[in-house]
C-alpha positions, 0 to 999 in steps of 0.5 A: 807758477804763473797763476799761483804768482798773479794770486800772490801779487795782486792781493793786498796781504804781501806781508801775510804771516800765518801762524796757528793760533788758538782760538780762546782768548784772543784779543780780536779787533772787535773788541773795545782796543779795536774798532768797539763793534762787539759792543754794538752785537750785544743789548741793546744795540743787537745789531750785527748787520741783519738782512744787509748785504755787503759785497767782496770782490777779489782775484778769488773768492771764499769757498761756499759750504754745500759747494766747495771742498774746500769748506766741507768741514766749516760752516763759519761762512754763510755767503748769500752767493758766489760768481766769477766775475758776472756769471755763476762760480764753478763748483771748486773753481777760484776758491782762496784762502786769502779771500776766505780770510777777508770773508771772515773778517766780515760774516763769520758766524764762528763763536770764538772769532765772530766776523764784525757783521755776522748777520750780514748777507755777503755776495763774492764775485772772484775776478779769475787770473790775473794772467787774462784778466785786467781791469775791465773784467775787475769792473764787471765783477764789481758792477755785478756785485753792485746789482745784487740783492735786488740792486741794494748793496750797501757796500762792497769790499775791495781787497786786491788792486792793480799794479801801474805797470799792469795799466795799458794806459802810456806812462800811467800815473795815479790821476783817477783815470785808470779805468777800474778807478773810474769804474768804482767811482761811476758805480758809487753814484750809479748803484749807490754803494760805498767801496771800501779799498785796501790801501796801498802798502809795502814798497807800492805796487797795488795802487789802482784803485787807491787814486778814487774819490768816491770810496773810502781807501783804508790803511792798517793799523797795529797794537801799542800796548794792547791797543790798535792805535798806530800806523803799520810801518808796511803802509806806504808812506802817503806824501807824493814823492814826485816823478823820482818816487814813481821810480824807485816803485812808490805810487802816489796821487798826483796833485797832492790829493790825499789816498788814505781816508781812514786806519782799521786794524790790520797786523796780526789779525786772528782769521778763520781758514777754509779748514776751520784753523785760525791763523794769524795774518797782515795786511791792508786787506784785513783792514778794509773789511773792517769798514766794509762790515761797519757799513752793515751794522750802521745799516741795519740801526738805519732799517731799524730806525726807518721801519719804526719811522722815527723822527730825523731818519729818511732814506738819505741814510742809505746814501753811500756819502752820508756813510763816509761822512759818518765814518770820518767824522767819528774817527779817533784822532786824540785821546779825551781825558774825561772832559768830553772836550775831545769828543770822547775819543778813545785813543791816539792814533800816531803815525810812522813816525810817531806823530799825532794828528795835531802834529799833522799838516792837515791840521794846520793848513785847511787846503789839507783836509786829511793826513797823509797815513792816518786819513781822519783818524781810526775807525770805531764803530761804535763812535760811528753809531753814536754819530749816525744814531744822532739822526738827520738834521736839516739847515732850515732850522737849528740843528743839535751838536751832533748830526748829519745831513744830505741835499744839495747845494747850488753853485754860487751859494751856500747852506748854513746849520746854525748850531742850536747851543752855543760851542765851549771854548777849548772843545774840539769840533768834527765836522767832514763833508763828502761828494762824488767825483762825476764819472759817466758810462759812455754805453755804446749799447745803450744797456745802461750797464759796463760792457767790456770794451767800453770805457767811461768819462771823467766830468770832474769834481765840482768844489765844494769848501767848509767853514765854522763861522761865528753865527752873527757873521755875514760872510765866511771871511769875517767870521771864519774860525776854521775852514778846510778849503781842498782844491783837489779833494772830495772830502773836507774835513774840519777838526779844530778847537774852539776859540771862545765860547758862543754861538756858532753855524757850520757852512758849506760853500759851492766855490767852483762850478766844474760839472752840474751847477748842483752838487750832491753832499753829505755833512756830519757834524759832532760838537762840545755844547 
């Protein structure tokens, strides 16, 4: 009874509801009122993430044609391998519906309910029972997972968490500190993998590690009128209630610092089961690999344009924070109504209480890079193409109104993109810059890998801010039309209207020296000319 509990408990789909459903006709997350990646399968994008390998960690994992049971019957799944945790999986062993379902979602290769990367390869590590099991064996998978394909994983999904009253450390609080969130965030720098983690939901309880800063944390979102655009109302509520909402079960990051980056679909999601039947579930865990798979289909356009060695493409396009910058930065926040003014935006996404993105402290105070349930928007796949199709621009000559880039910057110092044509007046600007939290291995044995037993260091997060300044202007302060300005986050993130028409740069500034006096970033940008 234990062990059937620990699985329950410690996957992100408390609220699941499976009911049958028929496979014709279903109005799947795929589609145009979802994330729009079925449009990225067909000509002439044909992508559907080929050759790309993702990765899914979880208490179990999906059953494996030719080896498990459980799927003798269904042949929808193609995986490329299955573990427990850093060793082979056992025939029959840890297999689990919960993580068949999230394994779909991803790969399935099923006609009627095709996962959002079908040609993706997808490596599974099942953790085991939580009953002996804890966080340093959820990193070891994780790690393993991260070393597959050769050590290229382009990203790893994680739909299960840890609960605080699970954490050894005394009185534990979600500061970053728990070892499975230092984990994640040493293993995006070290194996250069973007983790996408299911968000916090229900009464709170699965936080860890929600409370990273180099993955992306999901929340889930359910249709209005057909269409997925508002946040569930089983998503925890994302403002830090202090000690008296620890208390009463309901985990949040300390110092304000914003859990949520990004909303995928996630209620009522046609899934495939081991047996072949498509049932129906909630969750976050259903979200998460939505942006996981995304990932693979953006990187498969990336292979395509470096094999074609295309202009403005460079391997930066693997880096896992160009990949959340994209990601954020062609998030739907506000519908456009035809104009093009509002980036072409496809919904409005409202939050639990039914306030939009302008009805947001994010937008109005730039110390609040992201909103507390809706992060910076929805995910849409195919807006995240067009933003990463626009290709890699550099600062040392003007750069077009879409773009993205990766370098460094210097403390003390600044990098400018001047914008090639001058901004429309009442246009919206995008604008997200990311970078890492600098978390160290303490390697005992010197094998450059996680060993159980060991632990890690956290070095800080150096501070980065990000303007749109007039482009005659001398200094940010002078010519500041919109800033995000965060002390505590690892994402900045600009979305603001322009005053007046004219010529404008977009600057990234190394405010606060905490770590290494050079700091890694990614920036997208996308703009009305």
């Amino acid at each position: 009874m234990n062990k059937k509990l620990g699985w329950l408990i410690w996957g992100l789909s408390a609220s699941c509801l499976s009911v049958p459903v028929l496979a014709s006709g279903l109005d799947t997350s795929l589609g145009t009122n979802g994330i729009d990646a079925a449009k990225l399968h067909q000509p002439p994008y044909n992508l559907i993430g080929r050759k790309i390998a993702i990765g899914q960690v979880e208490i179990g994992r999906p059953g494996m044609f030719g080896w498990d049971k459980a799927v003798s019957k269904n042949r929808a799944i193609s995986l490329a391998a299955v573990f427990l945790r850093n060793g082979p999986a056992k025939s029959n062993n840890g297999v689990d519906p919960h993580a068949y379902n999230v394994a779909g979602m991803m790969v399935s290769t099923d006609k009627g309910l095709p996962g959002v990367a079908p040609g993706a390869r997808l490596y599974s590590s099942a953790v085991g029972s939580t009953k002996n099991m804890g966080q340093p064996e959820e990193c070891l998978s994780a790690q393993h997972i991260a070393m597959q394909n050769g050590g290229d994983i382009r990203a790893i999904n994680f739909s299960f968490g840890e609960p605080l009253n699970r954490d050894p450390r005394p009185d534990a609080v979600l500061d970053g500190n728990a070892l499975l969130t230092l984990c994640v965030d040493w293993s995006s720098r070290v194996h250069n993998v973007l983790y996408a983690i299911a968000g916090n939901q229900g009464k709170g309880g699965i936080p860890i590690p929600t409370d990273n800063f180099n993955g992306v944390n999901v929340a889930f979102s359910s249709r209005r009128g057909g269409i997925f655009n508002k946040v569930d109302v089983s998503n925890l509520a994302g403002v830090n209630q202090g000690a008296s909402g620890r208390l009463a079960g309901k985990e949040f990051n300390l110092d304000g610092r914003r859990a949520i980056s990004i909303v995928a679909p996630g209620s009522n999601i046609p899934l495939l089961n081991p047996d072949g039947k498509i049932n129906k579930a909630t969750g976050t865990s259903f979200a998460a690999p939505h942006v996981t798979a995304t990932v693979a289909l953006l990187q498969e356009f990336s292979d395509r344009q470096l094999r074609a060695k295309k202009p403005n493409w460079s391997v930066d396009s693997r880096r896992h924070q160009v990949m959340k910058a994209v990601l954020l930065n062609s998030a739907d926040k506000i519908q456009d109504n035809g104009n093009g003014l509002r980036l072409g935006m496809t919904r409005t996404l409202i939050d639990k209480q039914n306030q939009n993105w302008l009805d947001s402290d994010a937008y109005k105070d730039p110390k609040i890079p992201l909103d507390a349930q809706m992060g910076a928007g929805h995910l849409n796949a195919f807006r995240a193409y067009q933003q990463f199709n626009a290709g890699q621009w550099q600062p040392a000559k003007a750069v077009p109104s879409i773009g993205w880039d990766y370098r460094q910057v210097a403390t003390g110092t600044s990098v400018d993109y001047q914008l090639t044509k001058p901004l429309k007046q009442g246009s919206f600007v995008s604008i997200t810059l990311s970078w890492d939290r600098l978390v160290e291995l303490s390697d005992r044995n010197q094998n450059q890998q996680f060993d159980v037993g060991e632990t890690f260091r956290d070095q800080g997060l150096n501070n980065l801010d990000l303007y749109l300044v007039k482009a005659d202007a001398k200094n940010s302060d002078a010519g500041t039309v919109c800033s995000s300005v965060s002390q505590v986050d690892s994402v900045e993130h600009i979305f603001c209207p322009v005053p007046a028409s004219g010529d404008y740069k977009i600057r990234v500034q190394f405010r606060q020296q905490v770590n290494a006096a050079t700091q890694p970033y990614a920036l997208a940008w996308w703009t009305v000319n």
